[in-house]
Backbone bond lengths (Angstrom), bond angles and torsions (degrees), N, CA, C in turn:
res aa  C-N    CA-C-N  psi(-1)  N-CA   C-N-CA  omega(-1)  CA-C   N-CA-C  phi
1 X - - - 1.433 - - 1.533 109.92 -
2 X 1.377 99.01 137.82 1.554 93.92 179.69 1.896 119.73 -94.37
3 X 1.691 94.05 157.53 2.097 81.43 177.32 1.470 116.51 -80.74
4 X 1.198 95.50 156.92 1.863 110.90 -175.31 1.546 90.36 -78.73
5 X 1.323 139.97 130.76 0.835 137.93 150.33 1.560 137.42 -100.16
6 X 1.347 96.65 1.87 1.570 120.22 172.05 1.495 117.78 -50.71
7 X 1.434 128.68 -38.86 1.537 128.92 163.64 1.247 106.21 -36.33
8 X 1.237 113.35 -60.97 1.857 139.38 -174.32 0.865 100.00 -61.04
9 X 1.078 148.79 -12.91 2.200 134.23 -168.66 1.517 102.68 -114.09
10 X 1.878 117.60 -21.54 1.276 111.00 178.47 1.232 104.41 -86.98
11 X 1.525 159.35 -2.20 1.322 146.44 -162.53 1.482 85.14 -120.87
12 X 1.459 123.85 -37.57 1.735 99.14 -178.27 1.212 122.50 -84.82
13 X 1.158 120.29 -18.58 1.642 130.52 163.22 1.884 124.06 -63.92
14 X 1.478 105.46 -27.10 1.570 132.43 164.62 1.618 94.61 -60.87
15 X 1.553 110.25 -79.22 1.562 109.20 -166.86 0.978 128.94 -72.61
16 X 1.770 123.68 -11.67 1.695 132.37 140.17 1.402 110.19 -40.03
17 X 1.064 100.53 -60.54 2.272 106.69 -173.63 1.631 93.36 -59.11
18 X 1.249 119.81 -48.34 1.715 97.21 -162.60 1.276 105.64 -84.69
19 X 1.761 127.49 -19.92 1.474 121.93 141.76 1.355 135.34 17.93
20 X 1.619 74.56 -104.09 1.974 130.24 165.37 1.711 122.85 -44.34
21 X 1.260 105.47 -56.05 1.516 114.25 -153.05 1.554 100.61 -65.12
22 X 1.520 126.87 -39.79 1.314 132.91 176.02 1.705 104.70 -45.16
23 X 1.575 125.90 -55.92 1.324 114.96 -162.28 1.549 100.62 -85.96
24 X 1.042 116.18 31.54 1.631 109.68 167.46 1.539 98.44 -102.98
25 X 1.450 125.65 -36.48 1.493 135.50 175.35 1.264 114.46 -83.99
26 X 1.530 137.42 11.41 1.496 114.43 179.25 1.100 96.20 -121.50
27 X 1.842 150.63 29.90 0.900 145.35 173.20 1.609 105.25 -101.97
28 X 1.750 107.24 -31.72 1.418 116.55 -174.19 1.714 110.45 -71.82
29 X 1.236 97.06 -34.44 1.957 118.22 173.16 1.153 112.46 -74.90
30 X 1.232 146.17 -40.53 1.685 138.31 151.44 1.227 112.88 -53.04
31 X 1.112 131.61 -17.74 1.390 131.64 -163.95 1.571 110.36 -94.40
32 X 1.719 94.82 -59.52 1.564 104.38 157.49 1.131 131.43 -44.62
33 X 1.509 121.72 -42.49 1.754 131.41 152.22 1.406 103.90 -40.47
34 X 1.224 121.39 -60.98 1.524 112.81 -154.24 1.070 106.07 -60.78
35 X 1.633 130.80 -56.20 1.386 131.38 -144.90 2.147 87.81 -80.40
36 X 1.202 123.26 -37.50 1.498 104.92 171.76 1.386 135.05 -63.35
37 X 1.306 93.04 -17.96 1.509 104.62 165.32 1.723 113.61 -84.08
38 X 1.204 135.58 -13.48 1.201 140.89 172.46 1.919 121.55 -90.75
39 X 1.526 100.30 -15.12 1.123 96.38 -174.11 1.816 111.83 -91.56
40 X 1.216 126.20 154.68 1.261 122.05 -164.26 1.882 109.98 -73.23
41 X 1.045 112.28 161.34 1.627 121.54 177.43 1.829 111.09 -59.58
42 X 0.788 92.06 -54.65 1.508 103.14 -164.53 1.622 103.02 -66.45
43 X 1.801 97.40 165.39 1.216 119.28 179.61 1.619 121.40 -111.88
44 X 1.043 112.50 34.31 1.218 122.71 177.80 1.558 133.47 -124.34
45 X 1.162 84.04 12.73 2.146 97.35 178.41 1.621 83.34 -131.61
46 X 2.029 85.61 120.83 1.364 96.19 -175.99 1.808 105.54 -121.15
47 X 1.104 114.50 178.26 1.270 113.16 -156.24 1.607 99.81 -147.52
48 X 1.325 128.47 131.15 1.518 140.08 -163.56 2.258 112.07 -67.50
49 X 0.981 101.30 120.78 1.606 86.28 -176.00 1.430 101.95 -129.83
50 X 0.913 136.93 173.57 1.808 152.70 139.50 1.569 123.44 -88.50
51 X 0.944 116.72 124.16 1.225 103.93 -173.66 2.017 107.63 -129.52
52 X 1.475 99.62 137.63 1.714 86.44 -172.84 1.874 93.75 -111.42
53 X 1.525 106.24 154.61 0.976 87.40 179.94 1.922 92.33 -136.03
54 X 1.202 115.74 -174.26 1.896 113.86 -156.46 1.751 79.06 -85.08
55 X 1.560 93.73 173.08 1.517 111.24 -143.53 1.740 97.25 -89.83
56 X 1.214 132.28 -5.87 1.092 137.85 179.29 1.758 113.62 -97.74
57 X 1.703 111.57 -1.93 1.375 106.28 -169.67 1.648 116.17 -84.73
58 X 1.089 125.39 164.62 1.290 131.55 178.13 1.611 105.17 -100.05
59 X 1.290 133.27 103.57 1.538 139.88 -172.10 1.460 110.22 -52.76
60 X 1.794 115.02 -49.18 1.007 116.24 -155.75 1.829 100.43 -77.14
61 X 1.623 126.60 -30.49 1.242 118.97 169.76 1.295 132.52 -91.30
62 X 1.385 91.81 3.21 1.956 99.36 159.41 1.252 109.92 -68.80
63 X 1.551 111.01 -57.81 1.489 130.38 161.57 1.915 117.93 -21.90
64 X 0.885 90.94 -95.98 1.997 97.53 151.06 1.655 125.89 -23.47
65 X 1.360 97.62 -56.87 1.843 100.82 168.62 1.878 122.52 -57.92
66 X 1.275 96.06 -45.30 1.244 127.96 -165.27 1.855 104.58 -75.74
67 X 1.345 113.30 -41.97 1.499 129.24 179.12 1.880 96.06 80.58
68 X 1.482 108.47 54.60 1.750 112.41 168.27 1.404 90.41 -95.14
69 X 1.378 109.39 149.04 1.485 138.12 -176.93 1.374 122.26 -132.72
70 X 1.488 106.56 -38.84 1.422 114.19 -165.22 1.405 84.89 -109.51
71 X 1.509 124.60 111.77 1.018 135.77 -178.26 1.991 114.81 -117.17
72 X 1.124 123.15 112.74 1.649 121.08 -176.57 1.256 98.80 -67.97
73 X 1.434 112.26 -87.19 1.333 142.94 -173.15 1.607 121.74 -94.90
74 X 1.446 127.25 161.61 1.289 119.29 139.20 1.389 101.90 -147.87
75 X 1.709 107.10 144.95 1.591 127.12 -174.75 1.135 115.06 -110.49
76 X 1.813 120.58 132.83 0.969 109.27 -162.48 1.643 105.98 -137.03
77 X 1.612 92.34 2.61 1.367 82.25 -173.92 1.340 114.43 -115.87
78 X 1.497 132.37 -36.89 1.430 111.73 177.60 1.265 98.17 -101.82
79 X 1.376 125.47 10.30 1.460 115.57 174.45 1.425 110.45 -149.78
80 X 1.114 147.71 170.58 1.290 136.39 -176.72 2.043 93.43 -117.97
81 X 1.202 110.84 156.31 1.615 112.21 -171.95 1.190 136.75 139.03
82 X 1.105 145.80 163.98 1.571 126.45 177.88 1.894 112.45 -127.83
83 X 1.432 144.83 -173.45 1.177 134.08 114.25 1.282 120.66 -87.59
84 X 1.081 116.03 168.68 1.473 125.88 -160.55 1.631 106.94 -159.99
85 X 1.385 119.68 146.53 1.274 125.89 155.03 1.287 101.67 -85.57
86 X 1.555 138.42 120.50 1.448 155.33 -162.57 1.507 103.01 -109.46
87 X 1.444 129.22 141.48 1.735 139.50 145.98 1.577 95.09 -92.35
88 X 1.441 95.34 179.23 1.515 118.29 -174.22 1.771 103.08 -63.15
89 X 1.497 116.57 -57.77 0.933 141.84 146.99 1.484 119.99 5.23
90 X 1.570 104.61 -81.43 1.180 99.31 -157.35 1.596 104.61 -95.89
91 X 1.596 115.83 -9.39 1.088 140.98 151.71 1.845 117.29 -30.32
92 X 1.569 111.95 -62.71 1.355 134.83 171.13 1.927 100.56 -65.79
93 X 0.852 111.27 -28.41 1.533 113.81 -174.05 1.888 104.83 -82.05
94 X 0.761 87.29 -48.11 1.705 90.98 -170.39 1.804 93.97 -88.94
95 X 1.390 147.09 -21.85 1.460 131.26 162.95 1.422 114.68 -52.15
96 X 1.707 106.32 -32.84 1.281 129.25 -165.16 1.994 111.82 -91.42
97 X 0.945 78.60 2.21 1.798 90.74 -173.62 1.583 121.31 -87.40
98 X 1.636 133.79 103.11 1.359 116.74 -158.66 1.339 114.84 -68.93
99 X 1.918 125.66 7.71 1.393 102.79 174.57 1.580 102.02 -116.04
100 X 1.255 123.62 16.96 1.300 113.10 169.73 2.006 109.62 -90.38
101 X 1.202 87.69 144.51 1.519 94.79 -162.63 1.656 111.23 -106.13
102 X 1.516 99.10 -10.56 1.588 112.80 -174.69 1.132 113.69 -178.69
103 X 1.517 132.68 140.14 1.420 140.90 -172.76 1.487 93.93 -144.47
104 X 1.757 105.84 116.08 1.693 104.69 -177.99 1.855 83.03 -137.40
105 X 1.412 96.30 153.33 1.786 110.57 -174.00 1.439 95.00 -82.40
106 X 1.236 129.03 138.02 1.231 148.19 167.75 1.657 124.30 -57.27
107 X 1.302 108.90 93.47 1.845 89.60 177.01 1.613 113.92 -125.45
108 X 1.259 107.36 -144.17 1.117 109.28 151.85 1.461 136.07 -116.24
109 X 1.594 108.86 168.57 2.085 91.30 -152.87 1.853 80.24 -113.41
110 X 0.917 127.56 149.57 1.935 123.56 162.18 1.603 102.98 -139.81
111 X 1.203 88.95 112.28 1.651 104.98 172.05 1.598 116.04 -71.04
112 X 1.626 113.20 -164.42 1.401 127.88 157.00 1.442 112.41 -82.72
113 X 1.122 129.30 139.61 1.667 115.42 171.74 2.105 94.21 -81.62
114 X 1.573 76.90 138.83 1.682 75.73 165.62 1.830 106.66 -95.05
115 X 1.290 78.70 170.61 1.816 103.50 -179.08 1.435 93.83 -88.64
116 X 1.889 103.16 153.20 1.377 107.29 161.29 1.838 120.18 -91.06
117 X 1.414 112.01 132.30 1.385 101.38 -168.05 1.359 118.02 -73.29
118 X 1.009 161.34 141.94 1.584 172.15 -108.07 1.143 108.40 -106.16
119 X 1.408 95.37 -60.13 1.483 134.54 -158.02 1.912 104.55 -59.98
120 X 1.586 92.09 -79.82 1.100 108.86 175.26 2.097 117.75 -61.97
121 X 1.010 90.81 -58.01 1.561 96.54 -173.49 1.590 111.59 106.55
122 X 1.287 108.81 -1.21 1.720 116.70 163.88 1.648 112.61 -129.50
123 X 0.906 124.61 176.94 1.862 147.48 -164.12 1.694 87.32 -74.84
C-alpha cells in the first residue's frame, strides 16, 4: 500500500505562499520610498487634480475646509466636485476628507482617431 502524502502537500504549499507573498509587496514599498524621497519639501509647487466628492456634498465648503484656492472648475451636475491646482497639503487634507469620494491628478487623455465609415458617412 502506498502513503497518502496529501497531509504533507497542504503545510508545504501554506509555507511556500507565506514564503512568496512578501516579495510580490516589497518592490511596490521601495518604490513608494523612492519617489517620496525625490519629491521636494515645500508646499508651494502645485499640481492640477479632479476631485469627486459624494452626491450630497457642498464643493464650495469642502473647498473652505480643505484650504483649496486655486480653483479651475466646479461640477454640479452629473457629479458633484471641482478641479483644482492642489499642494501636498491640501492634497493630504481633502484624501482625508469624509465627503470626498476621489482625488485623481489631472492630465491629458489621447485616444485612436477613428475612421469615417463609407457606408454610413458617420463614426
Amino acid at each position: 500500500m502506498r502513503p497518502i502524502t496529501r497531509p504533507i502537500l497542504r503545510p508545504a504549499l501554506f509555507a511556500a505562499a507565506v514564503l512568496v507573498a512578501p516579495l510580490g509587496v516589497a518592490p511596490v514599498t521601495y518604490a513608494a520610498q523612492a519617489v517620496e524621497s525625490v519629491r521636494p519639501a515645500d508646499d508651494t509647487r502645485t499640481e492640477p487634480y479632479i476631485v469627486t466628492l459624494a452626491p450630497d456634498a457642498d464643493p464650495e465648503r469642502v473647498m473652505d475646509e480643505t484650504g483649496v484656492t486655486e480653483v479651475r472648475f466646479v461640477y454640479r451636475s452629473v457629479v458633484r466636485g471641482f478641479a483644482a491646482d492642489l499642494n501636498e497639503a491640501q492634497l493630504a487634507a481633502l484624501r482625508a476628507h469624509p465627503e470626498v469620494v476621489a482625488v485623481e491628478q489631472d492630465g491629458r487623455a489621447v485616444g485612436t482617431p477613428v475612421e469615417e465609415d463609407g457606408a454610413t458617412g458617420g463614426w
